[in-house]
C-alpha positions in Angstrom: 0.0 0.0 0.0 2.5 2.6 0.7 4.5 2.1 -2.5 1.2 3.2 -4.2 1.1 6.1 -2.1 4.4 7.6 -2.8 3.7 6.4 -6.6 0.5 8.8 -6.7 2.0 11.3 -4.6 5.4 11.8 -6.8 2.8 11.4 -10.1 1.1 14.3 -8.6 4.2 16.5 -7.8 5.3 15.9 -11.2 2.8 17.3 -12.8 2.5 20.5 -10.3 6.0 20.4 -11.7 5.2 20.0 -15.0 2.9 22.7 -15.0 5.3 25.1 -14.1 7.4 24.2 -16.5 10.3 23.7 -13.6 13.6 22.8 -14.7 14.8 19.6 -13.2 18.4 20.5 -11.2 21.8 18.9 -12.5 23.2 16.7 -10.0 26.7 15.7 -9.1 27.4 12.0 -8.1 30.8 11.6 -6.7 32.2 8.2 -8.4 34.9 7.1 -5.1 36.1 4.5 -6.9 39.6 3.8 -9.5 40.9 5.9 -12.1 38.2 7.0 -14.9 39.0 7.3 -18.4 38.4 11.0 -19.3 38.6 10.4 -23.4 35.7 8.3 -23.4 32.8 10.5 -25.4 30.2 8.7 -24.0 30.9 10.1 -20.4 33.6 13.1 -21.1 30.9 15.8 -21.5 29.1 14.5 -17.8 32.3 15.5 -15.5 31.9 17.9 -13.5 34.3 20.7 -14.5 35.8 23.8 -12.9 35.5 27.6 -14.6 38.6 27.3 -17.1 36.9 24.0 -17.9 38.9 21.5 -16.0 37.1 18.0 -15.0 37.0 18.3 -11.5 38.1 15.5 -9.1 41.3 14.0 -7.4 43.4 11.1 -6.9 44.0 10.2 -3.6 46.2 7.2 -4.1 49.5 9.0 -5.6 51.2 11.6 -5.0 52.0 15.1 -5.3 53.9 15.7 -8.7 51.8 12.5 -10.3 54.5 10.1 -10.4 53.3 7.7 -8.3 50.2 6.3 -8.8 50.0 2.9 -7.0 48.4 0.1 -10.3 48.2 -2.3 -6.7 47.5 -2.3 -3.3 46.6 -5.5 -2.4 43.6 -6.5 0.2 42.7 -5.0 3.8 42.8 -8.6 5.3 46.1 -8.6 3.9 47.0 -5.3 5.2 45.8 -6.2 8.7 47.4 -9.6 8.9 51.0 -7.3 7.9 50.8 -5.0 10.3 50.5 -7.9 13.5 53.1 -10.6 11.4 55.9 -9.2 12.9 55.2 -9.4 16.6 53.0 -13.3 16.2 55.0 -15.1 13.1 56.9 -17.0 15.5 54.8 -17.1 18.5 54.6 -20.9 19.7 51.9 -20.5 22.6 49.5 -18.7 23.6 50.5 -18.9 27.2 53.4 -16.4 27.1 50.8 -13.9 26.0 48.6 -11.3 27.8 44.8 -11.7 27.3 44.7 -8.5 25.1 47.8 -10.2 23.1 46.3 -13.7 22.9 42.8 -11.6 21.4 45.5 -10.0 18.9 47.0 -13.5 18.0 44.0 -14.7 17.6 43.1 -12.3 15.4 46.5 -12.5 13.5 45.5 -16.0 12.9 42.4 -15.2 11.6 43.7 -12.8 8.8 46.7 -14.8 8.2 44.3 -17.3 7.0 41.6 -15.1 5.2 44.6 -13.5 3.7 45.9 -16.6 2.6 49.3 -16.8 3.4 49.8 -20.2 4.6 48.8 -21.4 1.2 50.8 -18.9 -0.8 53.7 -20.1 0.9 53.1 -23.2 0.0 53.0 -22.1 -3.4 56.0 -20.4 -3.4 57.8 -23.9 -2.6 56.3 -24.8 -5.4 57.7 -22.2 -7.5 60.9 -22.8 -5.7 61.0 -26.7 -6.7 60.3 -25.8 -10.4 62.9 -22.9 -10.2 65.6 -25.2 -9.4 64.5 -28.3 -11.8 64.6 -25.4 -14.4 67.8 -24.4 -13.5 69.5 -28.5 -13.5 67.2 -28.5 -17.1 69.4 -25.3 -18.3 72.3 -26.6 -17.5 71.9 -29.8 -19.3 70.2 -28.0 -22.3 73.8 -25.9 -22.1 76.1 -28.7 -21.7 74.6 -30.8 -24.9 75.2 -27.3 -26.8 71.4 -26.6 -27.7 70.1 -23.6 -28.1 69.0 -21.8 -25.3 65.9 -20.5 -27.6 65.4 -24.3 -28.8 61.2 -25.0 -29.0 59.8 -27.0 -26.5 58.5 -29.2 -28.8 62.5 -30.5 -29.5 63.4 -31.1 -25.6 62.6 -34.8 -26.3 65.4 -34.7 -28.5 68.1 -34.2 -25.7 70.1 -36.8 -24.2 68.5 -37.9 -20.9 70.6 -41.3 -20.6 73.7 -39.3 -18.4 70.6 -37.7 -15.9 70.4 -39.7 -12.5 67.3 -41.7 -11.8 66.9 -39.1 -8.7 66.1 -36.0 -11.2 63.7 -37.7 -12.9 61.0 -36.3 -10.7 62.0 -32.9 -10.8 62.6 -33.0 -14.4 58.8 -34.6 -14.9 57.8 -31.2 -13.1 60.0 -29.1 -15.7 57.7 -31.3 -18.9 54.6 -30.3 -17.1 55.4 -26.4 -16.9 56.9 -26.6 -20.1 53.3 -28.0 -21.6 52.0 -25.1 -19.6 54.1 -22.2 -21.2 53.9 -23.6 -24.4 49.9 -23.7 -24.3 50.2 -19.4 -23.1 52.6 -18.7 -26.0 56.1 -19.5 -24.6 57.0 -21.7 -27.3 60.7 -21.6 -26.6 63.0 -23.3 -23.7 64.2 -19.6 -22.9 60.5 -17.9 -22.5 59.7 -21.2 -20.5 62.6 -20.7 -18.3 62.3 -16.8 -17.8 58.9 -17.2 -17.2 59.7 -19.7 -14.2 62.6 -17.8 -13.2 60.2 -14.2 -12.6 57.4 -16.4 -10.9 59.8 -17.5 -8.7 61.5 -14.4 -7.7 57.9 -12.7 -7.3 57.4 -15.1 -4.6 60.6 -14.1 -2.9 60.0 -10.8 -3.0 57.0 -11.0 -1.9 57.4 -12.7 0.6 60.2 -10.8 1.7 57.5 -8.3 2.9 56.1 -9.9 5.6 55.6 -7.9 8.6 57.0 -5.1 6.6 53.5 -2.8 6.0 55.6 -0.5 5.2 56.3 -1.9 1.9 53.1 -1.6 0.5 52.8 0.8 -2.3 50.3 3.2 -0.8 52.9 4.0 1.3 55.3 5.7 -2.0 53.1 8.7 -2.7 54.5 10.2 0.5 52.0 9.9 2.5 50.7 8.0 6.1 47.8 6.2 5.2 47.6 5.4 9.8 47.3 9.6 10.0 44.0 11.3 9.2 44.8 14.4 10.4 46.7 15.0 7.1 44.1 15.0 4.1 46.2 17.1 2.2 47.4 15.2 -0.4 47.3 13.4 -3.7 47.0 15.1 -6.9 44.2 15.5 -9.9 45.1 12.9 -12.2 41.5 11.1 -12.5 43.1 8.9 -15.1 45.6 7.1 -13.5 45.1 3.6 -15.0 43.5 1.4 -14.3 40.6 3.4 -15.0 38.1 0.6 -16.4 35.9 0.3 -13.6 34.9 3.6 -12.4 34.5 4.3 -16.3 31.9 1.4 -16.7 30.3 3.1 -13.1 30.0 6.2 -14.8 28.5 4.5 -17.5 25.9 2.8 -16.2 25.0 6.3 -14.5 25.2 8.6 -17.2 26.3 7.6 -20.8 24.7 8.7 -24.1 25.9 5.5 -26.1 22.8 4.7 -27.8 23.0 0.8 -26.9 24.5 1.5 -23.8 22.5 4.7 -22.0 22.9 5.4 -18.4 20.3 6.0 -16.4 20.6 9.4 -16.1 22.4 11.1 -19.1 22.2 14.5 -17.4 23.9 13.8 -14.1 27.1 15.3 -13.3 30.1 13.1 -12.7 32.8 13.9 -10.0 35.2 11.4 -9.9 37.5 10.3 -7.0 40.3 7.5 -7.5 41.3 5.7 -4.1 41.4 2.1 -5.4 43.0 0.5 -8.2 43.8 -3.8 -7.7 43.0 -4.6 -4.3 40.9 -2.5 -1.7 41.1 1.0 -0.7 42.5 2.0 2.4 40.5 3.5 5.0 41.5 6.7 5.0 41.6 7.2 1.6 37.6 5.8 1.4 37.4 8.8 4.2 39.2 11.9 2.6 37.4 10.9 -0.4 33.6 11.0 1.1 34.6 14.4 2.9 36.0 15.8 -0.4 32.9 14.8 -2.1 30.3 16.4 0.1 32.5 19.3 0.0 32.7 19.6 -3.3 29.1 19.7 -3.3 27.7 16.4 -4.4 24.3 15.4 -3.9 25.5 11.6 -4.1 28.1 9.6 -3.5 28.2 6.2 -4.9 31.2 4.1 -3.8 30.6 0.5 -5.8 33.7 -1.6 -4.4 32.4 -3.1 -1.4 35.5 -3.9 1.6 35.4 -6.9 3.5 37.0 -5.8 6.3 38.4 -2.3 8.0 41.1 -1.0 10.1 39.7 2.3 10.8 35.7 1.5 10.7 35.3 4.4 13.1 36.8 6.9 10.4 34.3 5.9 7.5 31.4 5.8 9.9 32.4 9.6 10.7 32.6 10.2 7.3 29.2 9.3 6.6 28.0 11.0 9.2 29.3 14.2 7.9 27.6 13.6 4.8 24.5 12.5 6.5 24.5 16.3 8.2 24.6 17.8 4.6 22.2 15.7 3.9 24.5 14.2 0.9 22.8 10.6 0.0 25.9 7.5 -0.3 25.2 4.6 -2.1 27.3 1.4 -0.7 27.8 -1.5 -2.7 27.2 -5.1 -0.4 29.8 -6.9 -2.4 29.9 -10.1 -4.1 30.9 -12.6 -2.0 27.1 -14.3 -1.7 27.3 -14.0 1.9 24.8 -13.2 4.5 26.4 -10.4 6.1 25.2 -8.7 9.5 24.7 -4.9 9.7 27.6 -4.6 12.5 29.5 -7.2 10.1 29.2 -4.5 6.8 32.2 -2.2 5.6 31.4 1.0 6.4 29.3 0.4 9.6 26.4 2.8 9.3 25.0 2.4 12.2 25.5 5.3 15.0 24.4 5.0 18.9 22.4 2.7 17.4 20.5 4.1 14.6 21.2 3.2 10.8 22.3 6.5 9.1 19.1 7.5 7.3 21.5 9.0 4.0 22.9 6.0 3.0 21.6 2.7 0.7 23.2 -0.9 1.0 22.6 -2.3 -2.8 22.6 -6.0 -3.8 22.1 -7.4 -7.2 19.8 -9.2 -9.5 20.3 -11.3 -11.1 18.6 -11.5 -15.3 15.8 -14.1 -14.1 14.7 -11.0 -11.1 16.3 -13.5 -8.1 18.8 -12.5 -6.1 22.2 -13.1 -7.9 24.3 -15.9 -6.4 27.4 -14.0 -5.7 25.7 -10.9 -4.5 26.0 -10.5 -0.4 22.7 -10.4 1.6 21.8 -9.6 4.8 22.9 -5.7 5.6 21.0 -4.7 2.1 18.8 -2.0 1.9 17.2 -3.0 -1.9 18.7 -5.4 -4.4 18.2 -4.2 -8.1 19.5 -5.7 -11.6 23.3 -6.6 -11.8 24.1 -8.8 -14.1 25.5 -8.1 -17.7 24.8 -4.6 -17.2 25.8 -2.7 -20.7 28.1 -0.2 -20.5 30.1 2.0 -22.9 33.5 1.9 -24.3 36.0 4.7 -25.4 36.3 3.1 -28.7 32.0 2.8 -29.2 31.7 -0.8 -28.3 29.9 -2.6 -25.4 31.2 -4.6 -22.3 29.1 -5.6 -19.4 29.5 -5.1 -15.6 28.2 -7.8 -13.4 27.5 -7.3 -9.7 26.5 -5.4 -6.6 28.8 -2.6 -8.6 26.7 -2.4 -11.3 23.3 -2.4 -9.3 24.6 0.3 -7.1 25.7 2.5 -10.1 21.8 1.8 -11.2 21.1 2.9 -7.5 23.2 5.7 -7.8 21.6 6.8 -11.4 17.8 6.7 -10.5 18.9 8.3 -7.5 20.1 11.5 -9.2 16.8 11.8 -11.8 14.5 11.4 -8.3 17.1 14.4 -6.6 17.0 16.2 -10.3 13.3 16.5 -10.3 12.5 16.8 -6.4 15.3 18.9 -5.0 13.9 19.2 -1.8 13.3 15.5 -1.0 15.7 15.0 1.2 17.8 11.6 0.8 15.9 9.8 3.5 12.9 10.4 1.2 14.6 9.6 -2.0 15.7 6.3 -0.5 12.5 5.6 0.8 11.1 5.9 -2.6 14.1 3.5 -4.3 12.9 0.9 -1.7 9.3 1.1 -2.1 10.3 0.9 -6.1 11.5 -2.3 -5.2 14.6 -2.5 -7.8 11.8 -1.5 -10.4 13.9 0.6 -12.4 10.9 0.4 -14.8 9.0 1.6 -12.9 10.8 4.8 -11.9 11.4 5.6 -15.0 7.7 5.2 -16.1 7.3 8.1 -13.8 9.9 10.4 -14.1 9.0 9.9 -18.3 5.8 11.7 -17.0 7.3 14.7 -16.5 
């Protein structure tokens, strides 16, 4: 009953509207999210600009002259599990520990195994075994005079009558990888081997930085990421690759590509990069919320979804600041397919007890109208469409985004035409209305087509 109450109710606004021949508002939507590509037509004439014509925005992982601008920052349950590795790598028992510490350890233990480390270094064994089997392969390849850049195809041609029965194992290994390279285009012994050679080394490195948080690349654009006093830095390179997924974001919200049209072509785009691979820090998801209400959005869509947080405190400030200016967020639940408790969700938005009334959880549909298998559950507000969701290229051609990113970007799009044409709604309302449309984006825009 009361979604055909506010149906009627916006239906008659809209034509009070309409009869005054109101112009709907433009609204910004702050995309917190990667890089964007800034050449793409479809998009390039939403951005938000400044009065010379500038896009607005800014990047908030790299630094000040824009020549660091971390491609990788790995996970936050990798992150967390770093910064406890040093003091509980070799910690035997529990029993030389205080009960704060042993809460810690446990914890440790907990991230070191969401974070996967026992099994990478497993793996890198792995790569260490092959690595030396290589190396006893070279040499042999070397001593029989064949080429170094012989094809894999002609190592049954060397003479394996001098090799001890006890390499025959290891050098088994070396056919396998071999089959491997030679199937992803190393068709050469050399390739093969350098290939091997770099995996293994990776895994050194790697894991060379254990208990070393330092090391992380976040940490080269000069920068504390553990200091939110300082929000003064980064730099306005929007574009700092990669940039595909806050481009197909934007899309979704506010292309013109005929086959690929966002929801609302008219919106204006302000984008903010603080993730590229892996998960954005905290403070980085922080700065960029504050810089985005202050920069005057009316939304804020952030459409990569964290699993866990170090500073969970910090982002529920931050969306309390926004809630104060009345600034709506959409959140993304993630795509895990997990049923995920409100005190569980990254950001909490839950204050002294009260959900923040500014900000939407969004899950994703699936094609048939279920819920779609990898999209969380749980702490969501509305689930709406998700899957192979058309967005628009720089070079004219389609892809497709799949998951609670796309959905919220739908979220985030039907959320600026309701603030376009009812300014004064506040974002409690609007959401209100997105709920009661029941991932209907049909239905909205049956309405808002009545204008």
């Amino acid at each position: 009953m009361m979604r055909y109450k506010i149906i009627i109710s916006l239906l008659l606004l809209l034509t009070v509207l309409s009869a005054k021949a109101i112009e709907p508002s433009k609204i910004v939507v702050a995309i917190i999210d990667t890089g964007i590509d800034t050449t793409n037509t479809y998009i390039n004439n939403s951005f938000l600009r400044d009065k010379v014509g500038n896009i607005a925005g800014w990047n908030f992982l790299g630094d000040a002259d824009n020549s660091i601008n971390p491609i990788s920052i790995g996970k936050e349950s990798f992150r967390i599990m770093q910064s406890l590795h040093a003091k509980y790598s070799l910690v035997d028992s529990t029993m030389v520990l205080s009960k704060d510490e042993q809460e810690e350890y446990e914890e440790y233990l907990f991230f070191r195994r969401v974070s996967g480390i026992d099994i990478y270094e497993s793996f890198a064994e792995l790569l260490k075994y092959n690595y030396k089997a290589f190396n006893y392969m070279d040499s042999v390849i070397i001593s029989q005079e064949w080429p170094r850049d012989m094809k894999i195809s002609d190592l049954e041609k060397i003479d394996y009558s001098m090799i001890p029965d006890s390499m025959e194992v290891p050098l088994s290994q070396v056919m396998t990888e071999c089959t491997k390279a030679y199937y992803a285009g190393k068709t050469t012994w050399d390739l093969a081997y350098d290939s091997t050679k770099e995996e293994y080394l990776l895994s050194v490195e790697r894991l060379a930085t254990l208990g070393k948080p330092e090391t992380n690349p976040r940490f080269e654009i000069g920068d504390d990421p553990n200091n939110f006093d300082n929000l003064d830095y980064g730099n306005s390179n929007v574009m700092a690759e990669p940039f595909e997924h806050a481009t197909f974001v934007a899309s979704i919200i506010a292309s013109t590509h005929s086959e690929a049209k966002g929801v609302n072509p008219n919106a204006k785009i302000l984008p903010i990069r603080v993730a590229s691979n892996g998960e954005a820090f905290d403070k980085d998801l922080y700065a960029a919320i504050l810089y985005g209400v202050d920069k005057g959005s009316q939304i804020i869509v952030i459409p990569q979804a964290k699993e866990y947080s170090s500073y969970g405190a910090k982002l529920t400030e931050a969306l309390t600041y926004a809630a104060k200016k009345d600034v709506l967020v959409v959140l993304a639940a993630g795509d895990k397919g997990r049923d995920v408790a409100t005190e569980q969700a990254v950001p909490n938005i839950v204050v002294d007890g009260t959900p923040l009334n500014n900000v939407i959880r969004v899950g994703a549909l699936g094609e048939n109208g279920e819920r779609f298998t990898k999209s969380n559950y749980g702490a969501v507000d509305v689930f709406f469409k998700g899957e192979n969701i058309s967005v628009a290229n720089a070079d004219g051609s389609i892809s497709h985004l799949t998951g609670t990113d796309a959905a919220s970007a739908s979220v985030a799009g039907a959320a600026s035409v309701l603030r376009s044409a009812f300014p004064k709604m506040s974002a409690a309302e609007i959401i209100e209305l997105i709920i009661e449309l029941d991932g209907d984006l049909f239905n909205l825009q049956s309405v808002i087509d009545s204008i």
